[in-house]
GUMIDO-487523 format. One record per residue (C-alpha): residue in one letter; x, y, z. Coordinates in nm, 2 decimals, m for minus. Example, Ala and Ser with C-alpha at 12.3 -4.5 7.8 and 13.67 -1.06 7.14 Angstrom:
! residues 2
residu,X,Y,Z
A,1.23,m0.45,0.78
S,1.37,m0.11,0.71
//
This chain:
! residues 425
residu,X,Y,Z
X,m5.33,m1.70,6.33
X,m5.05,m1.75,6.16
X,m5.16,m2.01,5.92
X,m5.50,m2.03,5.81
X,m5.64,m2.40,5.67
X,m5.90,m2.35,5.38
X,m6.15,m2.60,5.34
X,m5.97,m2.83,5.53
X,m6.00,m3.25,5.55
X,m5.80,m3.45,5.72
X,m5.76,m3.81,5.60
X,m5.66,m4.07,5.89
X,m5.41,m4.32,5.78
X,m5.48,m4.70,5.86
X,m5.15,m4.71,6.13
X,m5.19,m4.52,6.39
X,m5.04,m4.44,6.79
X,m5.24,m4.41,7.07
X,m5.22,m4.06,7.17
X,m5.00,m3.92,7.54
X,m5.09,m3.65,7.70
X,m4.70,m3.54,7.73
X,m4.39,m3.63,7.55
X,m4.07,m3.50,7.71
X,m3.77,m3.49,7.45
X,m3.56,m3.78,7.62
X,m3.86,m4.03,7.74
X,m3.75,m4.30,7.46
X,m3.60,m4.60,7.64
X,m3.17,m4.59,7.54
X,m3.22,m4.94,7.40
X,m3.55,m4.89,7.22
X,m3.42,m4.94,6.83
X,m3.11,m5.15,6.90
X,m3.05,m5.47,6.88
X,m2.69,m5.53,7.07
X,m2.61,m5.27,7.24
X,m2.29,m5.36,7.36
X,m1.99,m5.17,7.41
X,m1.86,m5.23,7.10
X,m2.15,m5.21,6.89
X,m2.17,m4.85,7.06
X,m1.80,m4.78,7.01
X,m1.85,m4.82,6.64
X,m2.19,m4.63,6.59
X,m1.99,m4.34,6.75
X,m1.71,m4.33,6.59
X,m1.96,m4.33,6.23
X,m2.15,m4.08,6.39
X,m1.84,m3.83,6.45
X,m1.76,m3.92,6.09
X,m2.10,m3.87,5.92
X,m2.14,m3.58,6.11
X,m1.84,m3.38,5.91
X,m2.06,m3.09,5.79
X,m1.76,m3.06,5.51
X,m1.91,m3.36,5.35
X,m2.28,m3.17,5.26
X,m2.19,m2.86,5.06
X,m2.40,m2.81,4.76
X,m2.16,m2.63,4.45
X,m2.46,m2.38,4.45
X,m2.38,m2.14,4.74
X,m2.74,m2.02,4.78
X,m2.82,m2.36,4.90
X,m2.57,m2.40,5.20
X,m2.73,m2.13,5.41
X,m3.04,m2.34,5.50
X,m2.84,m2.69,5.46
X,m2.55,m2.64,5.65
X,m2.75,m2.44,5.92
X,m3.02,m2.70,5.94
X,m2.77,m3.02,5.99
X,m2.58,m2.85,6.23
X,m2.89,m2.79,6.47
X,m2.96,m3.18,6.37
X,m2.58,m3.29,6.47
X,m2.61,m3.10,6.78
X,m2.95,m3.26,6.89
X,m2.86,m3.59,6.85
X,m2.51,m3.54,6.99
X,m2.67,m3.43,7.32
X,m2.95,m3.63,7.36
X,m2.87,m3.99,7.20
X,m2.50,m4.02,7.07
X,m2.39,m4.13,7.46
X,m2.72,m4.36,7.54
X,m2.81,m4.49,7.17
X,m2.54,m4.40,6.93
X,m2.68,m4.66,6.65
X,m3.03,m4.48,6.64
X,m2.82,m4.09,6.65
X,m2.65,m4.26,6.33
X,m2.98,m4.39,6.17
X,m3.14,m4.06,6.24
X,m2.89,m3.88,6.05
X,m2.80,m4.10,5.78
X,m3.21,m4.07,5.67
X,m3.16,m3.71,5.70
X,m2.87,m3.64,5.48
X,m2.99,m3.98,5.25
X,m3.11,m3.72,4.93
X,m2.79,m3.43,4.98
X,m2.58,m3.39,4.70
X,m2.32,m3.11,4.57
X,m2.52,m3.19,4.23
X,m2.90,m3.09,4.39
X,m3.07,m2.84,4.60
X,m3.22,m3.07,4.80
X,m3.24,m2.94,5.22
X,m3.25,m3.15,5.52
X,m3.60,m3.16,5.72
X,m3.62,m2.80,6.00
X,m3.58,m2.97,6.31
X,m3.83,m3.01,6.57
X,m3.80,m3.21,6.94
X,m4.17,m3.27,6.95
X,m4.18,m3.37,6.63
X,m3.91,m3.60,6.64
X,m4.04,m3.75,6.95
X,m4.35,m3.83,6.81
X,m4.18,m3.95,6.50
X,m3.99,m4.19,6.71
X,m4.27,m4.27,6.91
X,m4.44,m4.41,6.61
X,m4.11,m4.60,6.40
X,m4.11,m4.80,6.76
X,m3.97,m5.15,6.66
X,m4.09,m5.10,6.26
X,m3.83,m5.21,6.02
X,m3.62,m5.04,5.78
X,m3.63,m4.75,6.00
X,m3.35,m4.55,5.84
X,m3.54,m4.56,5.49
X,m3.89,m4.47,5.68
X,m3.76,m4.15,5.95
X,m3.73,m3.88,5.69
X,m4.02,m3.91,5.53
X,m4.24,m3.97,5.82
X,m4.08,m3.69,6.04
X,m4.20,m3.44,5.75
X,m4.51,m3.57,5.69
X,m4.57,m3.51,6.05
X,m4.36,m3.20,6.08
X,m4.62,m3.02,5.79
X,m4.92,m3.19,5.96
X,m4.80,m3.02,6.29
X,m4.78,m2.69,6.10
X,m5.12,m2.74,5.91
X,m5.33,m2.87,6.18
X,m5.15,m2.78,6.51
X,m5.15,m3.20,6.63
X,m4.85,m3.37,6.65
X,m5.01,m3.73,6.50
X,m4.79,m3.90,6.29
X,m5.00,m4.14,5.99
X,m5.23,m3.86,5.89
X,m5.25,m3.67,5.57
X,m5.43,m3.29,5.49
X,m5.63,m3.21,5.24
X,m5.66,m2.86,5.26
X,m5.57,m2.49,5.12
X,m5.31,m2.32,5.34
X,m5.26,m1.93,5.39
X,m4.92,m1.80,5.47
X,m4.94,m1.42,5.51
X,m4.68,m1.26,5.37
X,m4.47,m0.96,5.57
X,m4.65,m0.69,5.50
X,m4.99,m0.90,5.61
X,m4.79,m1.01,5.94
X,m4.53,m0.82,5.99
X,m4.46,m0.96,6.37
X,m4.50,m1.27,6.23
X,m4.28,m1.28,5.96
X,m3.98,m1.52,6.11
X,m4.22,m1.77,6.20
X,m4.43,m1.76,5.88
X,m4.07,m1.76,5.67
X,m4.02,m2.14,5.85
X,m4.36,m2.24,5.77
X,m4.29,m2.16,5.37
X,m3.99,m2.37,5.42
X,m4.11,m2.68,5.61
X,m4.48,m2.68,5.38
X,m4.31,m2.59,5.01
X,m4.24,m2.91,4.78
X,m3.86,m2.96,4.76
X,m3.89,m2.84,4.42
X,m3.98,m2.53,4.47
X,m3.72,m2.26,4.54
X,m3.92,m2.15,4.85
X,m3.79,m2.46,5.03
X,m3.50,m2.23,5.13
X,m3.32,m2.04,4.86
X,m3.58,m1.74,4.76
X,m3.86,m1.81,5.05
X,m3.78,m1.50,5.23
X,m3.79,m1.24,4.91
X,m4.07,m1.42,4.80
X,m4.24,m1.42,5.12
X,m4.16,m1.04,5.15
X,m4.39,m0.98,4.80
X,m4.66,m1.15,4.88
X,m4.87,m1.41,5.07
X,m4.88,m1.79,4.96
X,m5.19,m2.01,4.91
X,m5.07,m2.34,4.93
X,m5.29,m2.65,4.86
X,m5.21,m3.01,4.97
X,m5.38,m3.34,4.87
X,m5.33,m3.62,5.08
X,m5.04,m3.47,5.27
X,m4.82,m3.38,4.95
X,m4.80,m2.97,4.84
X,m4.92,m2.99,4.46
X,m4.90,m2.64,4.38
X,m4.93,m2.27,4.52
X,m5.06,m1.92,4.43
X,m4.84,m1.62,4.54
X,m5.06,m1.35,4.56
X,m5.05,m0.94,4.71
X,m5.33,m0.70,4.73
X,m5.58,m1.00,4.59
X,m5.34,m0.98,4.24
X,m5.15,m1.33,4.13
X,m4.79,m1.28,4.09
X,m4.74,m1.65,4.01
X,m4.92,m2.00,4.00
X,m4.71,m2.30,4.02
X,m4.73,m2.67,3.99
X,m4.49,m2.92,4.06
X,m4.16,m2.82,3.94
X,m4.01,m2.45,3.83
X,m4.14,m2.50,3.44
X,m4.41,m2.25,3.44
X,m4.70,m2.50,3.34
X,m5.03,m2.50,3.59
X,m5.09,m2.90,3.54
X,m5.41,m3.00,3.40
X,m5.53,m3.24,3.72
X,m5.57,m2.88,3.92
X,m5.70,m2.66,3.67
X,m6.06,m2.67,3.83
X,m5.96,m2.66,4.19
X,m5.72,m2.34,4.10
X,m6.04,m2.13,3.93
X,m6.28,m2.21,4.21
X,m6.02,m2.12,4.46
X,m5.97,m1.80,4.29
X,m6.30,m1.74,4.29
X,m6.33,m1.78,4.63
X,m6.12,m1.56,4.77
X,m6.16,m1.30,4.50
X,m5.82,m1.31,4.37
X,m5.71,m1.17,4.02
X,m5.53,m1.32,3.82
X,m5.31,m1.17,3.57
X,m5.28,m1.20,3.17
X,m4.97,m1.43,3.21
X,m5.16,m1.66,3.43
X,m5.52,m1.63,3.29
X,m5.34,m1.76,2.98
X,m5.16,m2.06,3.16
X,m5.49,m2.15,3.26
X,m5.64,m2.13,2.97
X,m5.35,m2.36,2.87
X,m5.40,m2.61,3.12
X,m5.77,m2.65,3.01
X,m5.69,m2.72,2.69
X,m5.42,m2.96,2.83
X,m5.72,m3.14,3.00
X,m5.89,m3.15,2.71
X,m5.66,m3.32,2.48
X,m5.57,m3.57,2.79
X,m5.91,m3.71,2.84
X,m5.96,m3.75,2.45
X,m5.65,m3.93,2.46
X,m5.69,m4.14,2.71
X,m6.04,m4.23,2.59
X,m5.91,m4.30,2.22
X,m5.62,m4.50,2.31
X,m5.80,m4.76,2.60
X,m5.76,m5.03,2.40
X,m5.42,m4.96,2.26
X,m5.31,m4.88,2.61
X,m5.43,m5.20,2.73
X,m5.28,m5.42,2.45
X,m4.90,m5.23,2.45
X,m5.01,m5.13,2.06
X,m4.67,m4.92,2.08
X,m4.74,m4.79,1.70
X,m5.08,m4.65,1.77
X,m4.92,m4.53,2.08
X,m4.66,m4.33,1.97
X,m4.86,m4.22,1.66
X,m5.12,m4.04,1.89
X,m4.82,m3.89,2.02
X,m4.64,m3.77,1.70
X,m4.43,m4.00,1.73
X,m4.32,m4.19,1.34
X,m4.26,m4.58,1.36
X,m4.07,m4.81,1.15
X,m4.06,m5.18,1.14
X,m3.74,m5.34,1.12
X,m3.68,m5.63,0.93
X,m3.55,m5.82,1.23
X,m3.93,m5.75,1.38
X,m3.78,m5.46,1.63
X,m3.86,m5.09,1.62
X,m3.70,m4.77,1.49
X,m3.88,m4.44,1.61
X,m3.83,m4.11,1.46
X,m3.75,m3.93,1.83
X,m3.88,m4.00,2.21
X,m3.99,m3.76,2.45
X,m4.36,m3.77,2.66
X,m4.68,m3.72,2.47
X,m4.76,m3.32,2.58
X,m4.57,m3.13,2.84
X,m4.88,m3.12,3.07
X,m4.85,m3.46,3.13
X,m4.70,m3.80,3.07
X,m4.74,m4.16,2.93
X,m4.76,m4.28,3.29
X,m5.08,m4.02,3.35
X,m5.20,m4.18,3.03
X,m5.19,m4.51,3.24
X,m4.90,m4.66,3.02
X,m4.60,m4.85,3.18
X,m4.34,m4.71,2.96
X,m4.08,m5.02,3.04
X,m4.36,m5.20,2.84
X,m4.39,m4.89,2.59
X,m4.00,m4.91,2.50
X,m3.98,m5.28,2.46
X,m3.83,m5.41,2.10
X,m3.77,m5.02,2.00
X,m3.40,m5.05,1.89
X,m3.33,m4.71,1.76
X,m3.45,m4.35,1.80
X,m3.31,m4.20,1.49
X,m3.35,m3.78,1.65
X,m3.35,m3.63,2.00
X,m3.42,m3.86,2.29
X,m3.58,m3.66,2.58
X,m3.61,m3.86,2.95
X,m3.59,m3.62,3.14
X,m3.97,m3.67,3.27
X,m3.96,m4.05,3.20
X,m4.07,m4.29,3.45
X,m3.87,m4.62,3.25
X,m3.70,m4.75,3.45
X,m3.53,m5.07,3.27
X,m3.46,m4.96,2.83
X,m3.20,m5.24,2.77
X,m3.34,m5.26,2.39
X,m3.22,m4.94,2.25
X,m2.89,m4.92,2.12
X,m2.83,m4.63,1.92
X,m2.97,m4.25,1.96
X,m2.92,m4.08,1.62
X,m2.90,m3.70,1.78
X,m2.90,m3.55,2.16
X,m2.95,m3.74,2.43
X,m3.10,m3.61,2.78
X,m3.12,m3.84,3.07
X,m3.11,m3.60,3.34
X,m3.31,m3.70,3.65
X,m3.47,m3.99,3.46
X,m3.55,m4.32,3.70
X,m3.34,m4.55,3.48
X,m3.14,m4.80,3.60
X,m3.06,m5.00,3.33
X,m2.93,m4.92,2.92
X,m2.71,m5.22,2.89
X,m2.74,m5.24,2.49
X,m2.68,m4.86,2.43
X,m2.40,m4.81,2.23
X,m2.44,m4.49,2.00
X,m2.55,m4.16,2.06
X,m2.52,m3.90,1.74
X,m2.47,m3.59,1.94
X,m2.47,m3.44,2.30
X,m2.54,m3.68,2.59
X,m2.68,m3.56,2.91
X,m2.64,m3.86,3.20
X,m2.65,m3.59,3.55
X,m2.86,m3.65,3.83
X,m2.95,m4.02,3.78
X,m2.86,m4.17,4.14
X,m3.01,m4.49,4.00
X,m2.83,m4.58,3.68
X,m2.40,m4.72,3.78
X,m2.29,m4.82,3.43
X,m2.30,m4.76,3.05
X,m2.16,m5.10,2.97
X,m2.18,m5.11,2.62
X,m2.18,m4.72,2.52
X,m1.85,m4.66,2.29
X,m1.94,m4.36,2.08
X,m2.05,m3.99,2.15
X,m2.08,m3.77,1.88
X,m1.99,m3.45,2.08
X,m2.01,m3.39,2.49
X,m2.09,m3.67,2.74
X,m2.18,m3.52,3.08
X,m2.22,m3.80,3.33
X,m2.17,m3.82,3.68
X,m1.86,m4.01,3.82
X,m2.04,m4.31,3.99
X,m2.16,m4.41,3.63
X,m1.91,m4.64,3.50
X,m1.83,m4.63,3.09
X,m1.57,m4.83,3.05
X,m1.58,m4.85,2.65
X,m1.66,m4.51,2.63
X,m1.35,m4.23,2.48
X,m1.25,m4.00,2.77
X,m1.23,m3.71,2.56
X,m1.61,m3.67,2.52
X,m1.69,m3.67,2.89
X,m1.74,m3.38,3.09
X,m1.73,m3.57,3.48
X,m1.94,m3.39,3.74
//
């Protein structure tokens, strides 16, 4: 076997298809997802098809990252060219608009490994749904991994389960096919989406466990010795809400784990710890938006202004294990009335979304890949300001002073803002 399900559930989604016995590539109807489907309706779907379809346009700055992209889209253009840009040009255009939605020079972020029987099914399923363009992606890889996990091609069901990806010196003859599997099951924020799946894959085998369709962390193991455990992102911290599952899984399988990663773990119990007395001590604060009790559990100082609003003394999330939204707090409510943070403001792992209150931040500012769509008021910032990878915010409106380096991405507009502070990216 080339993957090997541990403790395995599967969890059946409410919307469903009726299963077929056989699925050829080309069996949708030409018309099936459009609506007028005349000639010139098709004229213009292929001509945005030849443009979208540019491969110049999807280059990521970091090199590492084109090999899979670039290789990937190309196997997309010529799939859809073949088999739908003649009969249904609009729905080759929807296909790979949805694909390419999240590509950026500025991220790492790779387009889905194709698959026809996939993508049939997939289509199969979108038949007549709306707002199909902003559904394909995600449902083509939720069945893609639920293909690779379970070996049925249903689209609307999630895994629960542990997977095993033997490495190359457990598989040896196996090693291409395993390589793809890495790809297709990793998150997209780990590297072994594309970038270093093959070295790592050449060390060691993976453990991979999923909850409810989504890959929450992994263990990288060879001879039975951890080499690494990862949650979520590249930041070295084994979260607190998989500490148990992670020990009894080692346990399991007899796995040892290093002193590095004994020591995360220990970490991440702690972690747990201090979240669940947190959580318990501030339920009632939590419920009423008591933002000084709030912020005070967190270490966070509070000031009252005399016009009723709020200074604080800095702003980032209450432990790096885990965030105000874990604690259950909506932090659009949590920032309201807070005017000024007089140190470092830290968004980075913010879910606000709306902070039109604050105006000035005394020291750095770091925005990067916040959810924020909206600082109107913010005017100051004391020291460095990092604005990159926010595809939701378009404009600083009121921002006119940076005390050293602005680095913002060009879509943001800052019209009051003194050119000779920004880096553009």
């Amino acid at each position: 076997m080339i993957i090997t399900p541990i403790n395995y559930q599967r969890k059946i989604e409410p919307m469903r298809v009726q299963r077929q016995t056989s699925v050829s590539f080309c069996a949708l109807k030409p018309d099936t997802f459009s609506h007028s489907q005349d000639y010139e309706t098709k004229r213009k779907a292929r001509n945005k098809f030849y443009e979208i379809t540019d491969l110049n346009k999807y280059y990521s700055k970091f090199d590492r990252d084109n090999i899979d992209r670039i290789y990937r889209l190309d196997i997309w253009k010529d799939n859809l060219k073949r088999n739908y840009y003649n009969k249904d040009p609009e729905l080759a255009l929807q296909i790979f608009e949805s694909i390419t939605s999240h590509l950026s020079p500025e991220n790492h972020e790779q387009p889905p490994i194709f698959n026809g029987k996939v993508l049939n099914k997939t289509l199969e399923y979108l038949k007549n749904r709306e707002n199909f363009r902003t559904k394909f992606k995600k449902t083509y890889e939720n069945t893609l991994r639920h293909y690779i996990i379970s070996g049925e091609c249903t689209p609307g069901e999630t895994d629960t389960a542990w997977i095993k990806i033997p490495s190359k010196q457990t598989a040896p003859e196996n090693f291409q096919k395993n390589l793809e599997n890495l790809k297709i099951l990793s998150s997209r924020k780990w590297c072994t989406k594309a970038t270093h799946s093959q070295a790592y894959l050449e060390q060691g085998d993976f453990y991979i466990y999923y909850s409810k369709g989504e890959p929450k962390l992994f263990i990288h193991a060879g001879n039975k010795g951890i080499k690494s455990i990862q949650c979520g992102g590249n930041n070295g911290i084994i979260s607190y809400k998989y500490v148990d599952i992670i020990e009894n899984f080692i346990k399991s399988e007899k796995l040892t784990a290093n002193r590095n990663e004994l020591m995360k773990l220990e970490k991440a119990k702690y972690t747990k710890e201090k979240f669940l007395n947190l959580k318990a001590n501030l339920s009632a604060a939590i419920k009423e938006n008591n933002q000084e009790e709030i912020f005070k559990a967190a270490g966070i100082e509070t000031k009252r202004n005399p016009d009723g609003t709020l200074t604080i003394s800095h702003y980032g999330q209450p432990d790096e294990g885990f965030t105000y939204k874990d604690l259950g707090i909506d932090e659009n409510r949590l920032l309201q009335n807070i005017t000024e943070i007089e140190g470092n403001a830290d968004f980075i792992r913010s879910n606000a979304t709306i902070v039109n209150d604050l105006k000035k931040i005394g020291h750095d500012a770091n925005f990067m890949y916040s959810k924020i769509k909206s600082l109107n008021n913010l005017e100051y910032i004391g020291r460095l300001a990092n604005f990159l990878n926010m595809p939701n915010l378009t404009t600083l409106p009121n921002l006119k002073y940076v005390g050293e380096k602005l680095a913002i991405a060009r879509t943001i507009d800052i019209p009051k803002i003194s050119k000779s502070v920004v880096l553009y990216f």
